[in-house]
C-alpha positions in Angstrom: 33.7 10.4 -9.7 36.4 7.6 -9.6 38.8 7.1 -12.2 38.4 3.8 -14.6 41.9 3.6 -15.8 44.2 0.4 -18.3 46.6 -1.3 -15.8 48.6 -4.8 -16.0 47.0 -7.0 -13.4 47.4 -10.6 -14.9 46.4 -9.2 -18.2 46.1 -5.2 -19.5 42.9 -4.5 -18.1 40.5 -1.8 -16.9 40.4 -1.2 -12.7 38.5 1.3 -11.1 41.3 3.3 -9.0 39.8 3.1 -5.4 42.4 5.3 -3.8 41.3 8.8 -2.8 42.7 11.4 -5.5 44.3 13.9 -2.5 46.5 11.2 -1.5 47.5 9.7 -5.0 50.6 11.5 -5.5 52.1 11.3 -2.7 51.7 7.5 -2.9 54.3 4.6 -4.4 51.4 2.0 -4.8 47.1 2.4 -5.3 44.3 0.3 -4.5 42.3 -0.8 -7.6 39.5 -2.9 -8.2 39.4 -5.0 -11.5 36.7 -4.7 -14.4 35.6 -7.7 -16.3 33.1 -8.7 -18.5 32.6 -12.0 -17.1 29.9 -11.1 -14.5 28.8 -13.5 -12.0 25.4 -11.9 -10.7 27.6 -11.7 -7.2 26.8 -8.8 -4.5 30.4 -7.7 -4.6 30.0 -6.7 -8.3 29.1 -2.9 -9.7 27.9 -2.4 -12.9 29.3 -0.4 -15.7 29.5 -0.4 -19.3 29.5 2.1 -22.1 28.0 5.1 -20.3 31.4 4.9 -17.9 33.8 4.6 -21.1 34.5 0.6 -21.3 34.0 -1.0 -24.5 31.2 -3.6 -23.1 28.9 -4.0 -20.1 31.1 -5.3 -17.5 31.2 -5.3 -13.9 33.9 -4.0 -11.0 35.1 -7.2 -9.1 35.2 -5.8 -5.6 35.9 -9.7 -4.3 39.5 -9.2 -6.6 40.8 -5.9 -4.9 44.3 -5.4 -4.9 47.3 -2.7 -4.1 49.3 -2.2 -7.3 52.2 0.4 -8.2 51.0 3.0 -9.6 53.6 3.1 -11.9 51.4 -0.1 -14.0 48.5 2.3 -14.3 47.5 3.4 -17.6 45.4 5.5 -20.1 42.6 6.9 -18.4 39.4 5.5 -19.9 36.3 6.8 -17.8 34.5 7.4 -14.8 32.7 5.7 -12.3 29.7 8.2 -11.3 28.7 9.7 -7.9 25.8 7.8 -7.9 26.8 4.6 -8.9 29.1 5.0 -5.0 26.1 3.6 -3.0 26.3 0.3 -5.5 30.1 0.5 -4.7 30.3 0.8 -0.9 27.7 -1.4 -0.5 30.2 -4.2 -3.1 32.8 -3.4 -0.9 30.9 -4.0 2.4 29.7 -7.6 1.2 33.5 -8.8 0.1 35.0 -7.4 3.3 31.5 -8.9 5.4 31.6 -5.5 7.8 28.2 -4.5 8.1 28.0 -0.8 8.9 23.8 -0.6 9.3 
């Protein structure tokens, strides 16, 4: 599972915490994506809502993926689920255009 955590992008937001936990501490800065609820039916967007501990149905913006400090990281909030990771790498794949299959 991946964390969904608060952080201050342009706004105090949620952002799923794409950086491997192992590694987290010993990092300065983490790679997040942002959560909005302004979904545009794109195939670099996951769903997520309720069941993963946001407020409203939303969607992670994997086109919007950015390297923050960790130190503008919130409250936890939830959790993105194992299988819900196929909908994630496959997000990622399309904004980055590498084709793996």
């Amino acid at each position: 599972m991946r964390d969904i955590v608060l952080a201050h992008l342009d706004k105090t937001r949620p952002v799923l915490v794409l950086t491997r936990e192992p590694v987290r501490a010993a990092m300065r800065r983490v790679t997040v994506a942002p959560i909005t609820s302004t979904a545009k039916g794109l195939s670099t967007e996951v769903p997520v809502g309720p069941a993963n501990g946001l407020d409203q149905e939303s969607v992670v913006s994997c086109d919007n993926i950015v390297t923050i400090d960790k130190a503008a990281l919130g409250r936890h909030v939830g959790y993105l689920f194992a299988e819900q990771e196929h909908a994630l790498a496959a997000a990622i794949a399309n904004a980055f255009s590498l084709r793996f299959w």
